[in-house]
ZALOFI-20723 format. One record per residue (C-alpha): residue in three letters; residue number from 1; x, y, z. Coordinates in nm, 4 decimals, always signed. Layout:
BEGIN
PT  residuo  num        c1        c2        c3
PT      Ala  NUM         X         Y         Z
...
//
This chain:
BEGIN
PT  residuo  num        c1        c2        c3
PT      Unk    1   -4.1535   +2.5377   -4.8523
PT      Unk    2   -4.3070   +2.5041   -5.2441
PT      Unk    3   -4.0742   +2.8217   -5.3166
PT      Unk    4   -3.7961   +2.6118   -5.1931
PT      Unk    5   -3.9012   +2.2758   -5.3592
PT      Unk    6   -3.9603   +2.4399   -5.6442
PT      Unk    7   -3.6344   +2.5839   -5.7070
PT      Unk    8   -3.4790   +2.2281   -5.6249
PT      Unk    9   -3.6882   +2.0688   -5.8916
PT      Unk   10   -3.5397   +2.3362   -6.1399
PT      Unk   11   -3.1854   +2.2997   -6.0822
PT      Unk   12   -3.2580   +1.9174   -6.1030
PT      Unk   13   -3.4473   +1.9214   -6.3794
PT      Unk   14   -3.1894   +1.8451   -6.6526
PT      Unk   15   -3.0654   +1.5814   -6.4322
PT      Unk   16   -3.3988   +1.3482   -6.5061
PT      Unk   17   -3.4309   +1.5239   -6.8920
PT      Unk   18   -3.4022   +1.1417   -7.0075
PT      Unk   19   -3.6280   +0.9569   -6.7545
PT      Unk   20   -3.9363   +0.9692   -6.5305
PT      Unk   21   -3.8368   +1.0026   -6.1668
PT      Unk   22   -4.0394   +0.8376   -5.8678
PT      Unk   23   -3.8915   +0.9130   -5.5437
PT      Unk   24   -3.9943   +0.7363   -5.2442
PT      Unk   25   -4.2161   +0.9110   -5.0383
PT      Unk   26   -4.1381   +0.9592   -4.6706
PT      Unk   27   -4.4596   +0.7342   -4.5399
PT      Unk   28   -4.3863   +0.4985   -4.8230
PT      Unk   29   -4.2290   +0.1759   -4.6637
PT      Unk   30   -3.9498   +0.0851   -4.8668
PT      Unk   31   -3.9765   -0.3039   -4.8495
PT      Unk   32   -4.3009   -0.3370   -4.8470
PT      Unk   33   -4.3720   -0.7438   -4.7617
PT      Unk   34   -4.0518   -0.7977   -4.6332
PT      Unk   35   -4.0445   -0.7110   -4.2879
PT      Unk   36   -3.8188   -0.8483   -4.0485
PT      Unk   37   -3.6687   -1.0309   -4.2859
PT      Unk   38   -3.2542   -0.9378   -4.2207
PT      Unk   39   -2.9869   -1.1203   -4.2848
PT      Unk   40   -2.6588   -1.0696   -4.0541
PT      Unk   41   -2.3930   -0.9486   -4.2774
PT      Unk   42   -2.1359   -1.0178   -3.9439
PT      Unk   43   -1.9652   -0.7147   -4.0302
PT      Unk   44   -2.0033   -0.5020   -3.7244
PT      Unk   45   -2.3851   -0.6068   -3.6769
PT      Unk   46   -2.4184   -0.4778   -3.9994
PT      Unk   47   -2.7411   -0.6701   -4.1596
PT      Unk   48   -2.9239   -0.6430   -4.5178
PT      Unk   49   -3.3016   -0.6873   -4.5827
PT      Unk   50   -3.3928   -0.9121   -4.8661
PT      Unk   51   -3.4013   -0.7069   -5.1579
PT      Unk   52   -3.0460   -0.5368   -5.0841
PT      Unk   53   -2.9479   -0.9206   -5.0474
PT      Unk   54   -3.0309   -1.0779   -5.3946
PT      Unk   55   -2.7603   -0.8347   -5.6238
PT      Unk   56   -2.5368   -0.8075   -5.2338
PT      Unk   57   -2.1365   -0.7414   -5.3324
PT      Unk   58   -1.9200   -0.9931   -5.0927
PT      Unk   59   -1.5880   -0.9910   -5.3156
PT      Unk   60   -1.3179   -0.7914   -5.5029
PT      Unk   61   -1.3867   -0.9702   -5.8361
PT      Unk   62   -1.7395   -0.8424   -5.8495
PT      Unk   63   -1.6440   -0.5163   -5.6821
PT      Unk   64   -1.3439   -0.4881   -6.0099
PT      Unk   65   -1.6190   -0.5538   -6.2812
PT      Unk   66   -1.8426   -0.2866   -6.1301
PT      Unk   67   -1.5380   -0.0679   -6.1293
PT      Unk   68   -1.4577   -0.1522   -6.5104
PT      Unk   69   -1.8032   -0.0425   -6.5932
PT      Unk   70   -1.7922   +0.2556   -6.4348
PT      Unk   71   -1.5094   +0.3331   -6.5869
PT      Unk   72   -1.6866   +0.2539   -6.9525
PT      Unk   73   -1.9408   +0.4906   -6.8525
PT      Unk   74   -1.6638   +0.7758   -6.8357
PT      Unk   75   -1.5133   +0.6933   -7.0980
PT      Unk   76   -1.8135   +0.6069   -7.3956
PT      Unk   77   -2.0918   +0.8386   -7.2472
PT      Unk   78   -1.8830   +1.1427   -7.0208
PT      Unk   79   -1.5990   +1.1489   -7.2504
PT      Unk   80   -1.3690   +1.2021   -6.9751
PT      Unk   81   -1.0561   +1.0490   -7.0820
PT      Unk   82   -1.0437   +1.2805   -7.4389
PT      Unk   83   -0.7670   +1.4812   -7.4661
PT      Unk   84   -0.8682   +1.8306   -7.4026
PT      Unk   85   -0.6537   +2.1572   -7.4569
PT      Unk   86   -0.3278   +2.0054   -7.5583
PT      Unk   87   -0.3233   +1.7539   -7.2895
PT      Unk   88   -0.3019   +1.3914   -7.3181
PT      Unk   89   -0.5085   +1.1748   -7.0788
PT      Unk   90   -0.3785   +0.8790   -7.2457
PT      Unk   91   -0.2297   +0.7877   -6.9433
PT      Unk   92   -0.5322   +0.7954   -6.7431
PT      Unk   93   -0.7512   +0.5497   -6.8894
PT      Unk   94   -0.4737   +0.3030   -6.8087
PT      Unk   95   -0.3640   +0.4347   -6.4810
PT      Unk   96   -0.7577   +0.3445   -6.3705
PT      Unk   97   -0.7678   +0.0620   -6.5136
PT      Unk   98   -0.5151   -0.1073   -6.3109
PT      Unk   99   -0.6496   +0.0429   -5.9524
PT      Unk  100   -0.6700   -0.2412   -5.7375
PT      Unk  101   -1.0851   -0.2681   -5.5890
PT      Unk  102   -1.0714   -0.4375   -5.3034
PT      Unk  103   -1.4132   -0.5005   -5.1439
PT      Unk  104   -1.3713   -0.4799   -4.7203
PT      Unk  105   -1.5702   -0.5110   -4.4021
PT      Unk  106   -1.6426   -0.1916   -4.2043
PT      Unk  107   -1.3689   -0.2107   -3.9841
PT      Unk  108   -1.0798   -0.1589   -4.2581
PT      Unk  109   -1.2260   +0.1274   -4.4155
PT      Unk  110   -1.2851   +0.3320   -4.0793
PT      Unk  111   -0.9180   +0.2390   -3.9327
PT      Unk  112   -0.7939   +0.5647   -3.8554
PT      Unk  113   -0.4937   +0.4602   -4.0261
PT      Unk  114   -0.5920   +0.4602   -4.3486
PT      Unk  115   -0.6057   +0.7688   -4.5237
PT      Unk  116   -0.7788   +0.8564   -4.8772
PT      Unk  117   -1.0554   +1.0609   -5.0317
PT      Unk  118   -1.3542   +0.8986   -5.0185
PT      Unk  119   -1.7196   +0.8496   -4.9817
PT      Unk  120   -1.8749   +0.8912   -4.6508
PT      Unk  121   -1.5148   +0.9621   -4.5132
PT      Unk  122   -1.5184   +1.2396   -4.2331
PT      Unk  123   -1.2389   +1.4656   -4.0557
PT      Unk  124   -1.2766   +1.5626   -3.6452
PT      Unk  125   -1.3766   +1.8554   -3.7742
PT      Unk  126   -1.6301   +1.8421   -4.0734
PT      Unk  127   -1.8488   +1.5291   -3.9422
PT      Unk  128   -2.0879   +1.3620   -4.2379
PT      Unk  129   -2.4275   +1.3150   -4.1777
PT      Unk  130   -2.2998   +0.9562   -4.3376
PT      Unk  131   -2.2786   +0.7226   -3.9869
PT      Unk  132   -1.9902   +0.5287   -4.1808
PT      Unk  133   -1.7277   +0.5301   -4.4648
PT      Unk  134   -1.8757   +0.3119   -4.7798
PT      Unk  135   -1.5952   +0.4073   -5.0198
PT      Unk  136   -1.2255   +0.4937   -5.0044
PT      Unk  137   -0.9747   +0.6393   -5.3016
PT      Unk  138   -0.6453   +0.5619   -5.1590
PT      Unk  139   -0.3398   +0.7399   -5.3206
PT      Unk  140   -0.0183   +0.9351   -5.3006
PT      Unk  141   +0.1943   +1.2157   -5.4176
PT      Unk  142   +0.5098   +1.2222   -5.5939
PT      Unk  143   +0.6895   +1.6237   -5.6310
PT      Unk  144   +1.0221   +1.6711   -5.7754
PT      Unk  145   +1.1154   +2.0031   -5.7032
PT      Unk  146   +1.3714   +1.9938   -5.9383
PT      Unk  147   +1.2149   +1.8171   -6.1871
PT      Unk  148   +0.9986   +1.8255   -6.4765
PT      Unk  149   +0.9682   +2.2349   -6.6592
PT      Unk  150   +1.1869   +2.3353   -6.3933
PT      Unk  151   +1.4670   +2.0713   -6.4546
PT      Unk  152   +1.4282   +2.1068   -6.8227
PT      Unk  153   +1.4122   +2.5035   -6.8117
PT      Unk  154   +1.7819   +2.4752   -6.6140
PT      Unk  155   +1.9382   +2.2743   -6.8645
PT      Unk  156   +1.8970   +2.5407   -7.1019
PT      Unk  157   +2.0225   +2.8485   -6.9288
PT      Unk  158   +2.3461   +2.9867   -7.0045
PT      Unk  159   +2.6115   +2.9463   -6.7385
PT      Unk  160   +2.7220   +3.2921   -6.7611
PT      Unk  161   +2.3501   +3.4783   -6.7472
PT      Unk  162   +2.3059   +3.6956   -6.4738
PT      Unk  163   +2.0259   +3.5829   -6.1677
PT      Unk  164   +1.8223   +3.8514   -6.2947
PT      Unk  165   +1.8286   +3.7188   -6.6611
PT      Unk  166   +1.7237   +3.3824   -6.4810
PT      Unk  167   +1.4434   +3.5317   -6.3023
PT      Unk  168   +1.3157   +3.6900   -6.5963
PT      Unk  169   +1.3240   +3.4031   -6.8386
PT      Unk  170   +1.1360   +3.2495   -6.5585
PT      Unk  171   +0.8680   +3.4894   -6.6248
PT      Unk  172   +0.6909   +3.6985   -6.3422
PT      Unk  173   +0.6873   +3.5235   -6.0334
PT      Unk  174   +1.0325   +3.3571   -6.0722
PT      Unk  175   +1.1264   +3.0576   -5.9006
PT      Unk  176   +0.8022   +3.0325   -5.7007
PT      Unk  177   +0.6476   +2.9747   -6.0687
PT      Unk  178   +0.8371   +2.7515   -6.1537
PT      Unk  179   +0.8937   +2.5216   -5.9241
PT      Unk  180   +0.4882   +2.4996   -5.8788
PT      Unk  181   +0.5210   +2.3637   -6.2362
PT      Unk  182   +0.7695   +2.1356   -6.1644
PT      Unk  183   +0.6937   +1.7189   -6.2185
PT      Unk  184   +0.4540   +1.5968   -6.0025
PT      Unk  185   +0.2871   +1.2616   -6.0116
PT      Unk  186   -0.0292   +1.0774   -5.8484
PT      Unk  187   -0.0634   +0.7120   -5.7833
PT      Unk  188   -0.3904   +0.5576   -5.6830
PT      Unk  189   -0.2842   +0.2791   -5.4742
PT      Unk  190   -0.6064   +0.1036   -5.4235
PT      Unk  191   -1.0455   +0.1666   -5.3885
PT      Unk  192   -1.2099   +0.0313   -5.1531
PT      Unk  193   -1.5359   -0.0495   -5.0869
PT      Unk  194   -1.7690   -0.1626   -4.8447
PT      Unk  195   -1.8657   -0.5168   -4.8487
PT      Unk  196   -2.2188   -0.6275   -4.8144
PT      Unk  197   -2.3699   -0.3374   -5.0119
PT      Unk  198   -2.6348   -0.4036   -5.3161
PT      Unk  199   -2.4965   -0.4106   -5.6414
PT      Unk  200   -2.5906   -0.0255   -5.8089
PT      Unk  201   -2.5102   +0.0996   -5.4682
PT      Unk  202   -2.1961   -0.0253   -5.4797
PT      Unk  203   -2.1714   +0.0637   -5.8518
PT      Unk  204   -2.2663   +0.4075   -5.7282
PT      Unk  205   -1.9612   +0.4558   -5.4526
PT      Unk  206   -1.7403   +0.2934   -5.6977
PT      Unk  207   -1.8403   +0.6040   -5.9979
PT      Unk  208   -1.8204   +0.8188   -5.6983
PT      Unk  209   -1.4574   +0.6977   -5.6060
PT      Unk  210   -1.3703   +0.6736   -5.9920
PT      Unk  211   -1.4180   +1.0680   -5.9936
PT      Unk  212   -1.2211   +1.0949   -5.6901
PT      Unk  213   -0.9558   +0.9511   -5.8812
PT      Unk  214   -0.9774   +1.1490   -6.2264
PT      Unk  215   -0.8984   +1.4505   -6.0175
PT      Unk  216   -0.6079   +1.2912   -5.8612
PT      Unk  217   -0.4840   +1.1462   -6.1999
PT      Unk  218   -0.5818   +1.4827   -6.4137
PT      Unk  219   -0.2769   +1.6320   -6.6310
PT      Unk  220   -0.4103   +1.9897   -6.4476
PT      Unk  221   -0.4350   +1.9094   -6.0797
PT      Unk  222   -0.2183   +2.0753   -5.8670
PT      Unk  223   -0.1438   +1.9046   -5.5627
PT      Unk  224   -0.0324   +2.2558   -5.4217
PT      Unk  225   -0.3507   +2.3693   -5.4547
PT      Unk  226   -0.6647   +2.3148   -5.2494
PT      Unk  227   -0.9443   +2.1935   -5.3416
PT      Unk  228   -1.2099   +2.2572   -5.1004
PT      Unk  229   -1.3790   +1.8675   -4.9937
PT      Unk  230   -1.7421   +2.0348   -5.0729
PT      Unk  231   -1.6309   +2.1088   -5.3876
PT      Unk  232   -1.4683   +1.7560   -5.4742
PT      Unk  233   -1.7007   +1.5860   -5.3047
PT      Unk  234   -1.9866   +1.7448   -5.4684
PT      Unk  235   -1.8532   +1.6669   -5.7954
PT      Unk  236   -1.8287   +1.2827   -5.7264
PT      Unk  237   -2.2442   +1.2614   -5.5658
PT      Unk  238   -2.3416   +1.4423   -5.8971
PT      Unk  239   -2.1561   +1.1340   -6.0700
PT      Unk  240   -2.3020   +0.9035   -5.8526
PT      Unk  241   -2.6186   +1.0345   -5.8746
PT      Unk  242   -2.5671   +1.0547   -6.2350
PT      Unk  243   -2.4435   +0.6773   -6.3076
PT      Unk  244   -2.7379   +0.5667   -6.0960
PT      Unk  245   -2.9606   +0.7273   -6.3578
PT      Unk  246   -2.7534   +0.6011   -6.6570
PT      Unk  247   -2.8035   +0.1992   -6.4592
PT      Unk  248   -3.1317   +0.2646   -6.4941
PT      Unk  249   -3.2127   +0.3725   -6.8587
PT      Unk  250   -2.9908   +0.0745   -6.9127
PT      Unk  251   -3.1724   -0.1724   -6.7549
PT      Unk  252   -3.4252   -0.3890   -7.0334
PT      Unk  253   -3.5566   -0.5933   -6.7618
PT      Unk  254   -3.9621   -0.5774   -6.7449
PT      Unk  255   -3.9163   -0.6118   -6.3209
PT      Unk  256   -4.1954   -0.4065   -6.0968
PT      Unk  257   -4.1080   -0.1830   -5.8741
PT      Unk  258   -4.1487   -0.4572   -5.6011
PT      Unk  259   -4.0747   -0.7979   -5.6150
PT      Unk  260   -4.1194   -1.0552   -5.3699
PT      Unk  261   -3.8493   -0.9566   -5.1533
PT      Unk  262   -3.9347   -0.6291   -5.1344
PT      Unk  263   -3.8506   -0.3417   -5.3836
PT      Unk  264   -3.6986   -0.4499   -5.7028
PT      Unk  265   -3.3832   -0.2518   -5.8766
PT      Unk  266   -3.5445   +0.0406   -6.0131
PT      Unk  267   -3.7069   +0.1247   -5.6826
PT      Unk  268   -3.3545   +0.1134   -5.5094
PT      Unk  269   -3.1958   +0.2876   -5.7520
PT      Unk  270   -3.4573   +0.5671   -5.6998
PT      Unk  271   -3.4191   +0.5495   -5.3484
PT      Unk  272   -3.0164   +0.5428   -5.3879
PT      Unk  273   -3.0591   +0.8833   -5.5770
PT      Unk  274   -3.3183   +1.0327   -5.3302
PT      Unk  275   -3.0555   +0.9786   -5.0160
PT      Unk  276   -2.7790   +1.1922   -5.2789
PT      Unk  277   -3.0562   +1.4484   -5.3214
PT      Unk  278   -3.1815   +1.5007   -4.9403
PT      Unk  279   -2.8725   +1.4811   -4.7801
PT      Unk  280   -2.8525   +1.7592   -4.5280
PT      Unk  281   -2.4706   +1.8148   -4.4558
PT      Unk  282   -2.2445   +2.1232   -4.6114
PT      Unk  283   -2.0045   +1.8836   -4.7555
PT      Unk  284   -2.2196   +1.5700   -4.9527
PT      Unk  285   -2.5596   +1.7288   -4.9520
PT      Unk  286   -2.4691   +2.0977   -5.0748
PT      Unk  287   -2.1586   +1.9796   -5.2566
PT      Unk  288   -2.3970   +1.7831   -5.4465
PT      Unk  289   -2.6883   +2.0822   -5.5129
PT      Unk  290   -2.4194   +2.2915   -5.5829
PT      Unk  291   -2.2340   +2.0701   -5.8552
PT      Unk  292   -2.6003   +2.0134   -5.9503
PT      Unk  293   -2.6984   +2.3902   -5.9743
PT      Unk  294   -2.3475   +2.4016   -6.1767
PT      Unk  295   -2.4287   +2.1374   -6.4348
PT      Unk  296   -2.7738   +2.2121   -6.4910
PT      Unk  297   -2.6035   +2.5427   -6.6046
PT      Unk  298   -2.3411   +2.4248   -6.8325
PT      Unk  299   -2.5418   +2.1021   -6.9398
PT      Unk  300   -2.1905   +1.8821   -6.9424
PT      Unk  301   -2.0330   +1.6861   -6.6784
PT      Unk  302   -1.6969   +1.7080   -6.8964
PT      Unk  303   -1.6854   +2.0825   -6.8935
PT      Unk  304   -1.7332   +2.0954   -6.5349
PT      Unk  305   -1.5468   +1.8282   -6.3712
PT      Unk  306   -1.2679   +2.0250   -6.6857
PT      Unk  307   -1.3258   +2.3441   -6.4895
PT      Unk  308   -1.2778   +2.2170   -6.1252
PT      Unk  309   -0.9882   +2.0646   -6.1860
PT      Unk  310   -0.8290   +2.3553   -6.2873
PT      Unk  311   -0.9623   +2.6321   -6.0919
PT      Unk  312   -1.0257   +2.4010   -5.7616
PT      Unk  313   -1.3622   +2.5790   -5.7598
PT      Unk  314   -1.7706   +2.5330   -5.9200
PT      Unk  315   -1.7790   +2.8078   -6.2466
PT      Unk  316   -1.9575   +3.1273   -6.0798
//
């Protein structure tokens, strides 16, 4: 077991470079003078103790400006919306900045209707250890087979060349390669979020969301391609974890780790991150140590989320 703990602490370790870490230990009750204190959230008997109550998220206006500040964290501290190879992302910035965030009750983000990426989100056949969705990235694909390289490589073939002249202008693989780089386009029609949650968790499923969406939106992701869930998935708890961290080194506030109510912000946002860290299932909980293992070996979250959207894979 120390063998084992051990070699979680290393691959963590560049994670918490920037900050002491103190986890909440197993016997350690988490709000300590505050028990039995609940408050109904009449969301599905859903109910919130006192400290998760004073920063609690109950609308979309609050849910936008936590979403706005994520998306100042990716953009001032990960550098995530640089251009990078050639490629503009100017289109990217703007494209997340005018997702809708609508903040919901329980019941709307686990209708079996609704379809997305998100956090806590589950198929029939790769259950989450999560008991419920907390986050959704809703969005859609447009392809134009016809369109884009493939529409502007046609316009300049000569009408007399030969199919096999076509095919090898087309380079190796022909059509097939073509029409793979043909115009495709990704909307993100709305995030949503669970209502009732404490502020920096909710800040956290929004980051975690955010990323969901920077794949979608990135000038490299291939819609054709797939991207295995404990891959994505991984990528967005190690920004969740991640932003939870950066909430914390920017918090100036002198609080205790308890207050009255029970534990104060920093002791929630240590517990937030210690739930990322321990959770057990192949898709959240190794997704994560494996994005972790990944970025304590590269050192940037830029070059790796870079490298998983185009290879649809963690570096080996």
């Amino acid at each position: 077991v120390s063998a084992v703990l051990a070699g979680r602490d290393r691959v963590l370790a560049p994670l918490r470079r920037h900050r002491a870490v103190l986890l909440v230990r197993q016997d350690e009750p988490l709000a300590r003078g505050a028990v039995g204190r609940f408050a109904d959230l009449e969301d599905r008997g859903r109910k919130s103790c006192g400290a998760c109550l004073r920063t609690v998220v109950t609308d979309s206006d609050e849910g936008t400006g936590l979403w706005h500040q994520a998306l100042r964290h990716f953009r001032l501290d990960l550098g995530l919306f640089e251009d990078e190879g050639g490629m503009s992302k100017a289109g990217m910035r703007g494209a997340m900045e005018r997702v809708p965030v609508l903040i919901v009750g329980h019941d709307s983000l686990n209708d079996p209707s609704v379809r997305g990426t998100g956090h806590g989100a589950h198929d029939d056949d790769d259950v989450s250890s999560a008991s419920h969705t907390r986050g959704l990235c809703l969005y859609e694909y447009t392809q134009h087979p016809l369109g884009g390289q493939l529409r502007a490589f046609l316009r300049g073939v000569n009408c007399n060349a030969t199919v096999s002249a076509v095919l090898e202008a087309m380079g190796g693989d022909g059509f097939a390669a073509a029409a793979a780089a043909a115009a495709s386009g990704a909307h993100i029609t709305a995030v949503l979020c669970l209502r009732g949650l404490p502020r920096d968790l909710a800040a956290s499923v929004l980051a975690h969301e955010a990323t969901h969406a920077w794949f979608k939106l990135h000038p490299r992701y291939d819609p054709t391609r797939h991207m295995p869930r404990q891959v994505e998935e991984g990528c967005c708890q190690l920004v969740a974890f991640l932003y939870l961290g950066h909430l914390d080194e920017q918090d100036v506030s002198e609080e205790n780790y308890f207050v009255e109510e029970g534990p104060g912000d920093r002791k929630l946002r240590q517990y937030f991150q210690y739930c990322i860290e321990t959770m057990t299932d192949e898709v959240y909980g190794e997704g994560f140590r494996k994005a972790a293992a990944a970025y304590a070996k590269i050192g940037s979250v830029r070059a790796l989320l870079e490298f998983v959207a185009a290879n649809c894979d963690f570096p080996r």
